[in-house]
DSSP file (Angstrom, degrees, kcal/mol; ACC not computed):
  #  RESIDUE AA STRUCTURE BP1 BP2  ACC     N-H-->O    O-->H-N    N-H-->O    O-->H-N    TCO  KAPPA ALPHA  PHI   PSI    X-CA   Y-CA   Z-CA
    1    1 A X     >        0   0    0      0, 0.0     4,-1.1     0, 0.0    38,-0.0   0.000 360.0 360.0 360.0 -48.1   -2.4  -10.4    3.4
    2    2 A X  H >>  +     0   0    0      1,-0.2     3,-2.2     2,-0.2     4,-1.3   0.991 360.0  68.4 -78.6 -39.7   -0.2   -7.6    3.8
    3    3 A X  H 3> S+     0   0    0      1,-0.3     4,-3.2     2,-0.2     3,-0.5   0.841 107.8  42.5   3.9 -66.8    2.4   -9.0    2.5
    4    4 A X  H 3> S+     0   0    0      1,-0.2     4,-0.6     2,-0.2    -1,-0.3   0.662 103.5  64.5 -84.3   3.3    0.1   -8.7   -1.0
    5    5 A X  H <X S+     0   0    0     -3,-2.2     4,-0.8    -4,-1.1    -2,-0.2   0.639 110.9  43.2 -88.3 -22.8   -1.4   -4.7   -0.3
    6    6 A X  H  < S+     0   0    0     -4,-1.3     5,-0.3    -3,-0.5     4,-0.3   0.907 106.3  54.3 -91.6 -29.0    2.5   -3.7   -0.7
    7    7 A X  H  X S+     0   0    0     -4,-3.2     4,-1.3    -5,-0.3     3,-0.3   0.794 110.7  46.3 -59.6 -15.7    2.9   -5.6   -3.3
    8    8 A X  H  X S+     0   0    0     -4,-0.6     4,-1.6     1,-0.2    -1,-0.3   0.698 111.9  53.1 -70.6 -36.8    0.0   -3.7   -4.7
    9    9 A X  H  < S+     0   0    0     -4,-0.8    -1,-0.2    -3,-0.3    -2,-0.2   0.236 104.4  54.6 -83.0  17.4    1.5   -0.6   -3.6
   10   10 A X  H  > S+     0   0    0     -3,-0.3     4,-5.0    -4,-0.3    -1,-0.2   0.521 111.6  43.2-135.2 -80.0    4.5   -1.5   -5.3
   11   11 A X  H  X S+     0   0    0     -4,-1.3     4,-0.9    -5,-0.3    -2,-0.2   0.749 106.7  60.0 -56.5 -29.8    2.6   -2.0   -8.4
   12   12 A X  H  X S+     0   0    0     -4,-1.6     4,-1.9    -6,-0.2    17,-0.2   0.960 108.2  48.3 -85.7 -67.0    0.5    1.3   -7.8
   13   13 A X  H  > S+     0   0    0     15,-0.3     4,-0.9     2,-0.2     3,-0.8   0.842 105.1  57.9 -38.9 -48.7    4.1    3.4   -7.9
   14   14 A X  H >< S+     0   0    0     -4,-5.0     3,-3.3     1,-0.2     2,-1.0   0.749 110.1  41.1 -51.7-103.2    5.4    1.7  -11.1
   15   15 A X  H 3< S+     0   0    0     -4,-0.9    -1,-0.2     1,-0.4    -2,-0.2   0.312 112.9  62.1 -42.4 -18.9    2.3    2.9  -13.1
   16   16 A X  H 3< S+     0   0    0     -4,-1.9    -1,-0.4    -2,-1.0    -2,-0.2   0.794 110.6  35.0 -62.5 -24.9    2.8    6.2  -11.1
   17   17 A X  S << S+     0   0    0     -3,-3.3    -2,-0.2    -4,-0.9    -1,-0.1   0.598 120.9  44.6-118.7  -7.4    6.1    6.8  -12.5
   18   18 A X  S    S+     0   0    0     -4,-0.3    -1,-0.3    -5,-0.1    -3,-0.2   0.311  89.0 109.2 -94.2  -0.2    5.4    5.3  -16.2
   19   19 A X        -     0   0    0     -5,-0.3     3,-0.1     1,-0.2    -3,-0.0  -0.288  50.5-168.9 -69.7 178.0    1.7    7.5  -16.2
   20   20 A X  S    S+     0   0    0      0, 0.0     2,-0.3     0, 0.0    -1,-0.2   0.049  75.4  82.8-122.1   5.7    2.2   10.8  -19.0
   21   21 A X  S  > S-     0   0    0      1,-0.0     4,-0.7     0, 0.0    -2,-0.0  -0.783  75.2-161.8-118.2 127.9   -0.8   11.9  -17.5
   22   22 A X  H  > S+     0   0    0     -2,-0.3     4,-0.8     2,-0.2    -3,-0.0   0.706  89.5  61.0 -99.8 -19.2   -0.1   13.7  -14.3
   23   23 A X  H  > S+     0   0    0      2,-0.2     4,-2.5     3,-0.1     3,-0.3   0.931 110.2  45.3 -43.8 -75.4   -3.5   13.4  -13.0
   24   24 A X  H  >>S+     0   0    0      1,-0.3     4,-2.2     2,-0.2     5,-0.6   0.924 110.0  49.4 -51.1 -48.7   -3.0    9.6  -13.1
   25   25 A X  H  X5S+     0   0    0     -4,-0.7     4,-2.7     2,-0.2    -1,-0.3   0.966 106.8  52.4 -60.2 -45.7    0.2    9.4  -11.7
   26   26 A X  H  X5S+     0   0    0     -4,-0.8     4,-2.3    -3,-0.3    -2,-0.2   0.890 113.2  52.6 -85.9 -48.0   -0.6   11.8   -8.3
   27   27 A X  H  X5S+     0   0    0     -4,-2.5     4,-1.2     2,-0.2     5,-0.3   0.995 110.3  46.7 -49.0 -70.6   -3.8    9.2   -7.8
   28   28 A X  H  X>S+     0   0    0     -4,-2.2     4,-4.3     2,-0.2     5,-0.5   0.830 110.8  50.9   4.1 -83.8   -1.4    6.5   -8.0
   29   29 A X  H >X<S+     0   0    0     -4,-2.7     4,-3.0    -5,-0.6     3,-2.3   0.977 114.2  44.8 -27.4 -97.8    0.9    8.1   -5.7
   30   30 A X  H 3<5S+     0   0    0     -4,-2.3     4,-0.3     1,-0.3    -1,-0.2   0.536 110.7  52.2 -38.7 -12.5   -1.7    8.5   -3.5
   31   31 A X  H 3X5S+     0   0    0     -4,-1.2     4,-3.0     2,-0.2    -1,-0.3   0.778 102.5  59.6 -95.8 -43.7   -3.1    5.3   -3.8
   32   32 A X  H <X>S+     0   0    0     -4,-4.3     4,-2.6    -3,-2.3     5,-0.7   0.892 101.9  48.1 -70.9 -49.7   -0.1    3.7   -3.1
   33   33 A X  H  X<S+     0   0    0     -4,-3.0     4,-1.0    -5,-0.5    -1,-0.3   0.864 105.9  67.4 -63.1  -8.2    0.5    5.2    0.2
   34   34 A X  H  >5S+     0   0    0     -5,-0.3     4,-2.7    -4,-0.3    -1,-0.2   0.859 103.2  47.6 -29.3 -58.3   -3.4    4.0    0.9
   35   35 A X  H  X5S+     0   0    0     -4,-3.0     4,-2.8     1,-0.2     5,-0.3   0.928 106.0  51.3 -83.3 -32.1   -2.2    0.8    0.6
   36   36 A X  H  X5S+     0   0    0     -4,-2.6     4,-1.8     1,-0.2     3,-0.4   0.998 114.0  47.7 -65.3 -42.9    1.0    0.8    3.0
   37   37 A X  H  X<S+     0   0    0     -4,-1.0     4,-2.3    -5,-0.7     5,-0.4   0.977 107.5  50.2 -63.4 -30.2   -1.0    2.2    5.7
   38   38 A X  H  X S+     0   0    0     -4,-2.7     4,-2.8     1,-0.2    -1,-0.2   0.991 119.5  44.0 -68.3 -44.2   -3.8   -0.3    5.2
   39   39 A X  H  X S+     0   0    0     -4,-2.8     4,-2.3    -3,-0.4    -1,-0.2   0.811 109.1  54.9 -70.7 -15.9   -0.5   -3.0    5.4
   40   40 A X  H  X S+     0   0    0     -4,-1.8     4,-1.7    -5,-0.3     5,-0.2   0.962 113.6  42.0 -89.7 -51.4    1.2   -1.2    8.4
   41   41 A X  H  X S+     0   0    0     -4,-2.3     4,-2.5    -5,-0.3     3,-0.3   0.832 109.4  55.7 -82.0 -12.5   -2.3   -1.7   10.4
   42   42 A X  H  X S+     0   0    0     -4,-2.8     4,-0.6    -5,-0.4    -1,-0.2   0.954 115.0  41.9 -34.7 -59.0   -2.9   -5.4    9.1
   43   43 A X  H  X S+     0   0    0     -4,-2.3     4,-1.0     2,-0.2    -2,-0.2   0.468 112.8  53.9 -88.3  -1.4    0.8   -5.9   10.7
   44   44 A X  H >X S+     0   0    0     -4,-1.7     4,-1.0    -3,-0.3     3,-0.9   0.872 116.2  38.8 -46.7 -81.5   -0.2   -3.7   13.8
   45   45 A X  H 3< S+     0   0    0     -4,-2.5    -2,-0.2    -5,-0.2    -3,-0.1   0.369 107.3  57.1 -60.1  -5.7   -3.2   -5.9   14.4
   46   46 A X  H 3X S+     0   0    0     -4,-0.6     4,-2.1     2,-0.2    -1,-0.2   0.792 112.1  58.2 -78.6 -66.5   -1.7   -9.3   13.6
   47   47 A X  H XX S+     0   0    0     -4,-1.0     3,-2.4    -3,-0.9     4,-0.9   0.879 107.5  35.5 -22.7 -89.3    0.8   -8.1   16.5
   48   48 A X  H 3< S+     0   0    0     -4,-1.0     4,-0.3     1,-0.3    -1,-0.2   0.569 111.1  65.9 -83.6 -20.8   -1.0   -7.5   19.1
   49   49 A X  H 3> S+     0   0    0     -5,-0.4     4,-0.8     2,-0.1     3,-0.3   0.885 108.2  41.0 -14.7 -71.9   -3.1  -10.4   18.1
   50   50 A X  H << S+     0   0    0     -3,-2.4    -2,-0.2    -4,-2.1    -3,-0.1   0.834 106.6  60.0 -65.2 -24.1   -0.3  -12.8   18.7
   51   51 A X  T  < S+     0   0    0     -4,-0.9    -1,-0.2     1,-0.3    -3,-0.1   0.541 108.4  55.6 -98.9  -2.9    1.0  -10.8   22.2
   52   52 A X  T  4        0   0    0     -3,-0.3    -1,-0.3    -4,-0.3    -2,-0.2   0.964 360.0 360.0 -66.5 -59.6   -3.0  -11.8   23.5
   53   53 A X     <        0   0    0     -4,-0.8    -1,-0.2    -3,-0.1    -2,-0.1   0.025 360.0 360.0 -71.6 360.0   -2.4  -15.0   22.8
């Protein structure tokens, strides 16, 4: 699962960096760094998940 939110984030930075639109691209941007934090607490909570265990 995280694994596919960077790859999304990934995806979201190429179309930032192709945009001509500058609007577009700074949503991008932003969008992408949405999605590594959303993968960085997936792989937080998947940790400490396992360390229950």
């Amino acid at each position: 699962m995280a694994k596919a939110i960077r790859q999304q984030a990934v995806t979201a930075e190429r179309v930032a960096a192709t945009s001509a639109d500058a609007f577009v691209a700074n949503q991008m941007k932003t969008l992408a760094q949405a999605f590594r934090a959303q993968a960085g607490i997936i792989k937080k909570n998947k940790k400490n998940k396992n360390e229950k265990k």
